[in-house]
C-alpha positions in Angstrom: 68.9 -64.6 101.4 65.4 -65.2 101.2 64.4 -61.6 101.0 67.1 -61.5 98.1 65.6 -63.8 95.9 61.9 -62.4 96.5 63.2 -59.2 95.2 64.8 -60.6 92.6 62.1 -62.5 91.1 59.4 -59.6 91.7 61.9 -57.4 89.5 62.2 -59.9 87.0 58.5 -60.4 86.8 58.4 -56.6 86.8 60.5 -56.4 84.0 59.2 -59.2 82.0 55.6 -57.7 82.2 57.5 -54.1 81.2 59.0 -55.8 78.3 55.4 -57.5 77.3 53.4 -53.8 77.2 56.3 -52.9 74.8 56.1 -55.7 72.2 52.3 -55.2 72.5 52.6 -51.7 71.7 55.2 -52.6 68.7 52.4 -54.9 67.6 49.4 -52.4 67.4 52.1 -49.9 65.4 53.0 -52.3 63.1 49.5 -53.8 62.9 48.8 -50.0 61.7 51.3 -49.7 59.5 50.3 -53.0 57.8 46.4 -51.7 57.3 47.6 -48.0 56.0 49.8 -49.9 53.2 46.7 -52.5 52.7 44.1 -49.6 52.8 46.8 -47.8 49.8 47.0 -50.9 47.9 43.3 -51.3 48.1 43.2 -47.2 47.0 45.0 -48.0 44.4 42.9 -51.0 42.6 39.8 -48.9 43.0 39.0 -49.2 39.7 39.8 -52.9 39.2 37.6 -54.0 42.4 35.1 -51.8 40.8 35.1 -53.6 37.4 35.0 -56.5 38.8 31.9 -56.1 40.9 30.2 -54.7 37.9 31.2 -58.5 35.9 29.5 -60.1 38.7 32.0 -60.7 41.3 30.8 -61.2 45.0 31.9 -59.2 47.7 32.8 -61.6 49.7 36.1 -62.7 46.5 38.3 -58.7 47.0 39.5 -59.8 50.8 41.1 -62.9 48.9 42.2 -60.9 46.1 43.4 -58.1 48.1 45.4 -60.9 50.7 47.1 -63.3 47.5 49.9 -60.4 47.1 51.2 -61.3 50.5 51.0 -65.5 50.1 54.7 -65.4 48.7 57.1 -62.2 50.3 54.9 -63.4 54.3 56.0 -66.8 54.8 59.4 -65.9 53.2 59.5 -62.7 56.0 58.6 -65.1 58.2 61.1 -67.6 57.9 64.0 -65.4 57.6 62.6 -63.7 61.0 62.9 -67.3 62.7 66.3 -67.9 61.1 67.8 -64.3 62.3 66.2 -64.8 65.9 68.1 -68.5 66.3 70.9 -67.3 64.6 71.1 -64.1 66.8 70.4 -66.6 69.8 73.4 -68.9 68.8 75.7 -65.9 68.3 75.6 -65.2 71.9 75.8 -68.9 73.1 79.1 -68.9 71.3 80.7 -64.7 71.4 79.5 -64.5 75.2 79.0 -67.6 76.9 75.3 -67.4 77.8 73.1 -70.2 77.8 70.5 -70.4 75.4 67.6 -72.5 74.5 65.3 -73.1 71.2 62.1 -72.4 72.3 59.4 -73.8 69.7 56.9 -72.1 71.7 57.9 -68.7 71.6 58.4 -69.3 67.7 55.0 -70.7 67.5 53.5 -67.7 69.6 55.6 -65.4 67.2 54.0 -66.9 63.8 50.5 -67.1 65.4 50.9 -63.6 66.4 52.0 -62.5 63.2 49.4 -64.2 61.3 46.8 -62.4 63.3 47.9 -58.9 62.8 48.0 -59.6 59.2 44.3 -61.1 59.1 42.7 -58.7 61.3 44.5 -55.3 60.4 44.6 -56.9 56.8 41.2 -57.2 56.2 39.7 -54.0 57.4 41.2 -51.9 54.3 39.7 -55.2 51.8 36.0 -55.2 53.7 35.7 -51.3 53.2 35.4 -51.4 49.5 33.8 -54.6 49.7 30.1 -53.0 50.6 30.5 -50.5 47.5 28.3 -50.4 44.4 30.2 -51.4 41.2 29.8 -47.3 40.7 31.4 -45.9 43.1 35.2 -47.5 42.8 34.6 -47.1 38.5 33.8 -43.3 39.1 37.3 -42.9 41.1 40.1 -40.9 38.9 42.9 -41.7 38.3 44.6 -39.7 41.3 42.2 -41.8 43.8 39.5 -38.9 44.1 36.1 -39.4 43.8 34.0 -38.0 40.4 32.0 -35.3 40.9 
């Protein structure tokens, strides 16, 4: 019995180090996707991050500027992720008998770690146009290309 339960709890650490490498793999994708849509929306207000530096805006104000877009539809993502997860977790309590637990933890863990993609693959695409010249964003076209 005891060589049963030794394999059984080196598989389930197997598996729940298996299943960790995949969520941090999911993270890093998404954390891409999220800097390719900030570094397009950042693209995209070329111009006005170029007239604003040329009024006298400091670099240091476009990271805030670019990141107050997200202070509404996040949090509300957010939420309705938590709410889906426990309602998920309640729907198989009750359809298949299995015993489940709320775990403010793991939903503390999950905010945290969504937070910091945000921030750090968030901030990347609002720091590169940050250390431009006022002329360089205003001499953009219209199609995002840079004046010759």
């Amino acid at each position: 019995m005891t060589e049963f339960t030794k394999a059984m709890s080196s598989t389930t650490a197997l598996m729940t180090n298996l299943l960790l490498c995949v969520a941090l793999i999911s993270l890093v994708v998404g954390g891409v996707g999220i800097m390719n849509i900030m570094l397009v929306s950042v693209t995209e207000r070329t111009r006005e991050i170029g007239l604003r530096m040329a009024v006298g805006a400091r670099g240091t104000r476009h990271p805030a500027a670019v990141h107050c877009g997200g202070r509404g539809p996040v949090p509300a993502g957010r939420g309705a992720g938590i709410l889906v997860g426990r309602g998920t977790s309640l729907m198989v309590r009750t359809f298949k008998r299995w015993p489940t637990e709320l775990s403010v933890g793991a939903i503390c863990a999950a905010v945290l770690v969504s937070v910091s993609v945000g921030v750090i693959f968030g901030y990347y695409p609002a720091g590169r146009h940050r250390a431009s010249t006022p002329s360089r964003p205003c001499a953009t076209s219209d199609r995002g290309g840079a004046a010759d």
